[in-house]
N, C-alpha and C positions, 0 to 999 in steps of 0.2 A: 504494500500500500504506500504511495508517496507520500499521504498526508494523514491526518487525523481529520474525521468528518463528524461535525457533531450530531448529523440527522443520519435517518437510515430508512429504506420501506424494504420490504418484503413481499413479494408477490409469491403466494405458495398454492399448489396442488399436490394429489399424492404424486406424481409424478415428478416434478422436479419445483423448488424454491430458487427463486430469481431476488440475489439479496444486492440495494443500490445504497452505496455510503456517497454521501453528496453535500457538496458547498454549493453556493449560489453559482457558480462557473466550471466545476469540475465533477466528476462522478465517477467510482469506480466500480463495478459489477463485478458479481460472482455467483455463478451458477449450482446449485447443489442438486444429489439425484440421490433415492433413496438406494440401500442396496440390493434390495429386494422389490422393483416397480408394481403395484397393483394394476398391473393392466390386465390382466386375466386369471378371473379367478369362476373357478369349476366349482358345482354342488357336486356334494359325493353322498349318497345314500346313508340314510341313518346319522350322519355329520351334525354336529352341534353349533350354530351360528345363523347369522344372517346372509352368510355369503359377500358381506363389505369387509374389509381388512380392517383395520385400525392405522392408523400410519405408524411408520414405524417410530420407536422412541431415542433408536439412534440417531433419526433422520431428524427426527425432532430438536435431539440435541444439537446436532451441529448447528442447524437454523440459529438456534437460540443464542450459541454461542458465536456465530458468526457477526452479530449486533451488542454482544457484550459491555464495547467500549461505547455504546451510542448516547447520546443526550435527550433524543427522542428518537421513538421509532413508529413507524405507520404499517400496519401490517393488513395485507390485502391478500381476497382469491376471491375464486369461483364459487367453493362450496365450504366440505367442512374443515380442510384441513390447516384453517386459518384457523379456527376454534380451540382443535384439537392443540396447535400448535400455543395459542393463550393459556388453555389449559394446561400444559405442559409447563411451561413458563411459571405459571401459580404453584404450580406446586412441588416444582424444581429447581427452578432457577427465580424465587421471589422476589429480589432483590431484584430485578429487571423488570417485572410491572409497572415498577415506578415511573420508566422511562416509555410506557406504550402509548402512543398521543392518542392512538383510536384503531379502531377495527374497523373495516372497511369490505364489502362485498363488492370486487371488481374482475369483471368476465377475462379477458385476454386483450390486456392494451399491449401494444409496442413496449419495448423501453425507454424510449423515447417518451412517450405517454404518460408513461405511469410514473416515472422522475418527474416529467410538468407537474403531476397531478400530488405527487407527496410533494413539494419544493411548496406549492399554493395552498397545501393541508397545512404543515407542520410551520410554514413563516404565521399563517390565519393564529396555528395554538402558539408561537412565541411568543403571540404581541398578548397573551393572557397570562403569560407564567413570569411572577414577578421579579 
């Protein structure tokens, strides 16, 4: 990393977490993939579940840990593994709650996009936190 970024978003699915550490001019990306992908999962006779995975909580951790150093962070996706990943967060890594400016429900922007979109989130929560 060249610099220290005090904001961060996270775009996550169970497939892969798109994590953006960002200043007003600069941004640095990093891609995460679980190691085990839920892309295809099989019923098996007599089997105990829903048939949805859980994500995983390795995958979880890394994410989490990847925004560690953040000041704020915006955490975004499609469905639930932006939740699971909150969750996660509470009750592992607590000490970083503090830093979550907001959850967000966001389908599949760019990166381009989605850096415009936390950069106008997370300056909107600076001008509140004293």
């Amino acid at each position: 990393m060249t610099e220290h970024h005090y904001h961060a978003a996270i775009w996550i699915d169970h497939r892969e977490a798109r994590v953006f550490h960002f200043s007003p001019t600069d941004v640095d990306t990093l891609v995460l993939h679980p190691d085990n992908p839920t892309q295809h999962i099989h019923h098996k006779a007599n089997s105990i579940g829903t048939g949805h995975a859980s994500t995983s909580p390795d995958y979880l951790r890394a994410v989490a840990e990847s925004v560690s150093d953040a000041g704020a962070v915006l955490i975004t996706g499609p469905a639930n593994a932006k939740t699971e990943l909150v969750e996660y967060i509470r009750l592992h890594e607590p000490k970083l709650m503090k830093v979550i400016a907001g959850v967000e429900a966001v389908d599949h922007p760019t990166d381009a996009q989605l850096v415009a979109y936390a950069r106008k989130y997370l300056t909107a929560t600076d001008r509140m936190v004293p």
